[in-house]
C-alpha positions as CSV (number, residue, x, y, z in Angstrom):
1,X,-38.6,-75.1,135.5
2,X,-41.1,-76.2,138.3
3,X,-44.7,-75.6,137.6
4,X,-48.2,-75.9,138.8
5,X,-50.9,-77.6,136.8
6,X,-54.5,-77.0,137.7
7,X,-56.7,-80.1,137.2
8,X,-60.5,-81.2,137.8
9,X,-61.0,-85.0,138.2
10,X,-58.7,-85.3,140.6
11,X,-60.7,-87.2,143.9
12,X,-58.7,-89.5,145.7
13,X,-55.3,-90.4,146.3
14,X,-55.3,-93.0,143.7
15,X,-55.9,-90.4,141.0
16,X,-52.9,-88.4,142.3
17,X,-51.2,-91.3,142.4
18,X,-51.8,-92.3,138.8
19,X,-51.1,-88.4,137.6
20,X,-48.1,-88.4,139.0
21,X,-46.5,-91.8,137.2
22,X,-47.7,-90.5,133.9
23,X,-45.7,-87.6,134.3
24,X,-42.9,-89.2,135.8
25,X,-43.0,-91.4,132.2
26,X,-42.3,-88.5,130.5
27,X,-38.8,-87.8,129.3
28,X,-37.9,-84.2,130.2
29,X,-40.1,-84.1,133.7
30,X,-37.4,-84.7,136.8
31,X,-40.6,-84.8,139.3
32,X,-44.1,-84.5,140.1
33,X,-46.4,-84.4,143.1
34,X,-50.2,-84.4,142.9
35,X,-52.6,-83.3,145.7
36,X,-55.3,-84.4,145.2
37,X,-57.2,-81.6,148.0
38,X,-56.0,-78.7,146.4
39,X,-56.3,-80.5,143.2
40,X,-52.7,-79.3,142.1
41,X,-49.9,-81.0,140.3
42,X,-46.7,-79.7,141.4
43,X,-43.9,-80.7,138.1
44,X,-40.5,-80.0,137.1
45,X,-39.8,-79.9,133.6
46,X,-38.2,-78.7,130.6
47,X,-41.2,-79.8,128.6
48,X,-43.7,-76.9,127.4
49,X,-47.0,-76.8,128.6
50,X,-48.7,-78.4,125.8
51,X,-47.2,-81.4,126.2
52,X,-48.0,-81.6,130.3
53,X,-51.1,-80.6,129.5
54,X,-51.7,-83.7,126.8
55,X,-50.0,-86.1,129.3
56,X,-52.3,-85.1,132.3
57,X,-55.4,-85.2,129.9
58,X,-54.2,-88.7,128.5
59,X,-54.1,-89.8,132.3
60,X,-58.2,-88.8,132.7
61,X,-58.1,-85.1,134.1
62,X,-59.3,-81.9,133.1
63,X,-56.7,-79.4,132.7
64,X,-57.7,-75.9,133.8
65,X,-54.5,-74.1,133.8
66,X,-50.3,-74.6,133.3
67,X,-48.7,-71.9,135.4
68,X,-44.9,-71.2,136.4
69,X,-44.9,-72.1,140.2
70,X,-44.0,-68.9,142.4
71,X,-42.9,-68.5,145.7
72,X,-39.3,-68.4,148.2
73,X,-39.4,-72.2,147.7
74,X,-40.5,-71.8,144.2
């Protein structure tokens, strides 16, 4: 299932950078993309929210929100 996490924290590329490899590290997540900007991460995962949610927390960000991701590419 892809979804979007919401995050605050998130300044540089660095940061999206470093999101994105804890995720990656997770067993159950297939991909992730951070940008930074928009402060979006963009994951696909079996894993429920609660446990993306932990991981990005564990990696230094805020988590605002875990939401399916919607749209013709969704």
């Amino acid at each position: 299932m892809k979804k979007v996490i919401e995050v605050e924290g998130m300044c540089c590329a660095r940061c999206a950078e470093r999101a994105e490899k804890k995720l990656r590290l997770l067993e159950g997540v297939s991909g992730a993309k951070a940008n930074y900007r928009k402060k979006l991460i963009f994951v696909e995962s079996d894993l429920p929210d609660a446990a993306l949610a932990e991981c990005v927390t564990e990696a230094g960000f805020e988590v605002k929100n875990v939401r399916p991701r919607k749209g013709i590419f969704g």
